[in-house]
C-alpha positions as CSV (number, residue, x, y, z in Angstrom):
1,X,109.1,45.6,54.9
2,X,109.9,49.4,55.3
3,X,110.8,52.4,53.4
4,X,112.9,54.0,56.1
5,X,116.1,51.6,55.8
6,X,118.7,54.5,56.5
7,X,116.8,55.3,59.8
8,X,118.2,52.3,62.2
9,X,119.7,52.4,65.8
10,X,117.0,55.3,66.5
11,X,114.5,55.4,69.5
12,X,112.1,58.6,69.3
13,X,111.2,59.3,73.1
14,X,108.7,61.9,72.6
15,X,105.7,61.0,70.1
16,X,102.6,62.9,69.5
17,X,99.7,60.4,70.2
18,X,96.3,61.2,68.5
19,X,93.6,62.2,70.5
20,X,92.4,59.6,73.5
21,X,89.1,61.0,72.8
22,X,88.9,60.2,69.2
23,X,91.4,56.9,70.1
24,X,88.6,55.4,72.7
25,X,85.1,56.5,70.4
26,X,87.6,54.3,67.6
27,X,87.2,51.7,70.0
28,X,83.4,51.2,69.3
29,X,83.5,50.0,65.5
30,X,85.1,47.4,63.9
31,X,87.8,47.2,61.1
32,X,85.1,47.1,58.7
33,X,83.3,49.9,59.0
34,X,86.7,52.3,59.9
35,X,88.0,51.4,56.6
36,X,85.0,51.9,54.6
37,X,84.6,55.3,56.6
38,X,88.5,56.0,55.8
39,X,87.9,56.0,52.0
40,X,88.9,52.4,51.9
41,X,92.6,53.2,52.8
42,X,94.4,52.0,55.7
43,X,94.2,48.2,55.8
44,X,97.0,45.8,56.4
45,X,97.8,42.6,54.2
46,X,95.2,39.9,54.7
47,X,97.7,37.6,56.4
48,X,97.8,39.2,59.7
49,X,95.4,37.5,61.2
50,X,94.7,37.2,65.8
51,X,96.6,34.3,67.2
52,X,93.2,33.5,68.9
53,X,90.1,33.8,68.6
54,X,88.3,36.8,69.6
55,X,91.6,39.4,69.9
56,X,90.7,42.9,69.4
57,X,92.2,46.2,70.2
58,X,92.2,49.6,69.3
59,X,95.5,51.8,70.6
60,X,98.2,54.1,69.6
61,X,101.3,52.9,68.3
62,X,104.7,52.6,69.3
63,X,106.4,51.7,65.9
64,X,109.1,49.2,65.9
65,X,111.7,48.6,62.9
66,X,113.1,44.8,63.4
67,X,115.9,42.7,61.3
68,X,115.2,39.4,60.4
69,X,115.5,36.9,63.2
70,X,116.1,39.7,66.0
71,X,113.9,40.7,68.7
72,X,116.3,43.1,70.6
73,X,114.3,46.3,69.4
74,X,111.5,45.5,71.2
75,X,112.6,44.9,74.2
76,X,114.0,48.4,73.4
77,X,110.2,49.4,72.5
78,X,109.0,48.3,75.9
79,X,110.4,51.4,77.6
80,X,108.6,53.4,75.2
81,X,104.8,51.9,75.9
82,X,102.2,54.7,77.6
83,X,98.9,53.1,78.7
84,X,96.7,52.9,75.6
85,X,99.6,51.9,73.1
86,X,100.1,49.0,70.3
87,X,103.3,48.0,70.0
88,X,103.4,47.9,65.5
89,X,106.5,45.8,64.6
90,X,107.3,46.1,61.3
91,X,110.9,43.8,59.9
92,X,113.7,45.0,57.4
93,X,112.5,42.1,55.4
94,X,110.0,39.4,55.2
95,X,110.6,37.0,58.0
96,X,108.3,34.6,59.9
97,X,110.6,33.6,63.1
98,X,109.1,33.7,66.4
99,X,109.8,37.6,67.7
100,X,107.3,37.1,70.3
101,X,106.0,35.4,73.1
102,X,104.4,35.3,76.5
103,X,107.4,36.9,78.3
104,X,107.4,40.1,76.1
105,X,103.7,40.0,76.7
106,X,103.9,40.2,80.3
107,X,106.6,43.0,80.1
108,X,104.3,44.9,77.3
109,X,101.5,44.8,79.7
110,X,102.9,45.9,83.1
111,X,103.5,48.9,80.8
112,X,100.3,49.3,79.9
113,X,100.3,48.2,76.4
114,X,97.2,46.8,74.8
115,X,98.5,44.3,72.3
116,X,100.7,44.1,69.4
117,X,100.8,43.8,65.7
118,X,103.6,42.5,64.1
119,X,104.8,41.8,60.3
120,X,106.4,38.6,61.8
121,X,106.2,35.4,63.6
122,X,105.3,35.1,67.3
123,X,105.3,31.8,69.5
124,X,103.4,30.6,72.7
125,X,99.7,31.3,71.9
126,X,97.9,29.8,74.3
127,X,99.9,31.5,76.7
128,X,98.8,34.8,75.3
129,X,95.3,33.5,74.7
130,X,95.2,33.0,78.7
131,X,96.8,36.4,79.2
132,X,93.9,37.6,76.8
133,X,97.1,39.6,75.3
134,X,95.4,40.9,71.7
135,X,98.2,40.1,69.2
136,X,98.0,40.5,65.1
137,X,100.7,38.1,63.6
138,X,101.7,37.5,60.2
139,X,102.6,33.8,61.6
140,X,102.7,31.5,64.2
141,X,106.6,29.7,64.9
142,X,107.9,28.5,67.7
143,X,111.7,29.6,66.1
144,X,113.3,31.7,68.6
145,X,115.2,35.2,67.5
146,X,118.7,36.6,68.6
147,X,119.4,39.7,70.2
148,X,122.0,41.0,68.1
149,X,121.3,43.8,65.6
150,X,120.3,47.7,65.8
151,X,116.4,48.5,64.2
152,X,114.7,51.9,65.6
153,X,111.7,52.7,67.6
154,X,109.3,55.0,67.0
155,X,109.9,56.2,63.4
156,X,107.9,56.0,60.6
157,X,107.5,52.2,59.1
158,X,105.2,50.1,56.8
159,X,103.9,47.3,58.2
160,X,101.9,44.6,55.8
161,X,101.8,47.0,53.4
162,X,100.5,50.1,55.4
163,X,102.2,53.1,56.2
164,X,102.1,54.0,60.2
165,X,103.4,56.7,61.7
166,X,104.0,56.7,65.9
167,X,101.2,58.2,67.4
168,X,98.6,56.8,64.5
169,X,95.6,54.4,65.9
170,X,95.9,51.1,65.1
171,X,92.3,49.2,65.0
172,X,92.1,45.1,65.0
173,X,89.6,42.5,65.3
174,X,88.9,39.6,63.4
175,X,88.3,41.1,59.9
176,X,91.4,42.7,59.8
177,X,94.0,45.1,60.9
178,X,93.4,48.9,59.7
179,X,95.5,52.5,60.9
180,X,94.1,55.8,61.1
181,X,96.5,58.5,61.1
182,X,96.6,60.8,63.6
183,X,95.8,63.8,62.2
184,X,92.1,62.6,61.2
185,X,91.5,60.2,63.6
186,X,88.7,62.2,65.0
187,X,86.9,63.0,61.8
188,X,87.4,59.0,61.6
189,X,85.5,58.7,64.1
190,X,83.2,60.8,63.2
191,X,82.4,59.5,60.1
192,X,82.4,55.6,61.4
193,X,79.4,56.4,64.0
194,X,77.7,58.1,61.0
195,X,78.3,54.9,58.9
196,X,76.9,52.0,61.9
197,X,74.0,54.3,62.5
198,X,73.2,54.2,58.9
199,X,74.0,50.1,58.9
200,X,71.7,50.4,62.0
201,X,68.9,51.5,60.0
202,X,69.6,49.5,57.0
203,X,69.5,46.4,59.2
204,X,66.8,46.5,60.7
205,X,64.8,47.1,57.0
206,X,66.6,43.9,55.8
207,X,65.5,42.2,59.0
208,X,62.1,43.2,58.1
209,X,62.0,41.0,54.5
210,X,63.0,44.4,52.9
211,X,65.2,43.2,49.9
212,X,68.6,44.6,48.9
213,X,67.2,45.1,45.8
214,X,64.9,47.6,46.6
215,X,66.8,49.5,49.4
216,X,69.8,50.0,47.4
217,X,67.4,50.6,43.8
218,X,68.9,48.6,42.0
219,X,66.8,47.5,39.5
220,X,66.8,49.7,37.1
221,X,70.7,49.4,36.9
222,X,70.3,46.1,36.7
223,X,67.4,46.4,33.8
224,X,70.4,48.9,31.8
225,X,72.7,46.1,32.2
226,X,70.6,43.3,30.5
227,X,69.8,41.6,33.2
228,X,66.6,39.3,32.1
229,X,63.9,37.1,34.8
230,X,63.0,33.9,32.9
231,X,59.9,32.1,34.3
């Protein structure tokens, strides 16, 4: 779904991408530790999920507003794609048709597109699994889509329930789906190496028979909270 209904038949040609510095150290973590290093923000719905195991990517999106049952805007999108970009498709409503498939793929490729992520349905995944094309779906349906109705391209959408702007980094892998504006994706960054260094240390303590317990201290808030060892 999307807030910018009264922005269709558009396609934005000039986008400020965040940095490709900041984009490629993204690259390193996973979903998990970006959003906890966000402020716990930026996560899509849990039902985007890879069409195959072991899709990842980490990119800058091209945003992509479709209607239900349509795919014509993306083919619109592919002219759009810089090396390094996601195509994020986001639908005037909630619709689960097949928008994608290996054909699109190949054309979102020789464009230098790293993968998509879609609030939709796409079709032929093992073909995209041998392409090792990354793509986030919110379904799987081999139901094919018309090409028949405006949407827009590069303006501001939400897609499973997060706001994305063209430009922002778009991180997936197989916790989740999370976007980093712009604007902070440095300090992102930043603050997700500080957070696996810290997970580095902690690890290797745990690894050691160190308990949770004690490296987090919590027993004495578990003591104020009544909690009682019966032998």
């Amino acid at each position: 779904m999307t807030t910018a209904m009264n922005n269709l038949g558009i396609v934005k040609r000039n986008i400020v991408r965040a940095d490709r510095a900041a984009v490629d150290k993204l690259a390193r973590f996973g979903v998990a530790t970006i959003h906890e290093a966000m402020g716990r923000v930026g996560l899509m719905k849990t039902y985007m999920h890879p069409v195959y195991t072991g899709a990842a990517l980490c990119g800058t999106a091209v945003t992509v507003l479709l209607q239900p049952g349509d795919n014509w805007m993306l083919h619109v999108a592919a002219e759009q794609i810089q090396p390094g970009d996601v195509v994020v498709a986001a639908c005037t409503t909630d619709n689960e048709d097949g928008f994608f498939g290996d054909l699109l793929a190949t054309s979102f490729r020789a464009r230098g597109a790293l993968g998509l992520v879609i609030d939709g349905g796409v079709r032929d995944v093992s073909e995209l699994a041998d392409m090792d094309f990354p793509v986030f779906a919110r379904a799987v349906s081999a139901k094919g889509t018309v090409k028949a109705t405006l949407g827009s391209v590069n303006i501001p959408v939400v897609c499973a329930g997060a706001s994305i702007h063209p430009g922002d980094v778009v991180i997936a892998d197989a916790d989740g789906v999370v976007v980093v504006p712009a604007a902070i994706a440095q300090q992102v960054a930043d603050a997700a190496e500080a957070r696996e260094n810290n997970e580095t240390d902690k690890r290797a303590k745990l690894a050691s028979g160190v308990l949770g317990l004690d490296m987090y201290n919590m027993r004495g808030a578990l003591a104020a909270a009544g909690l009682t060892y019966v032998d």
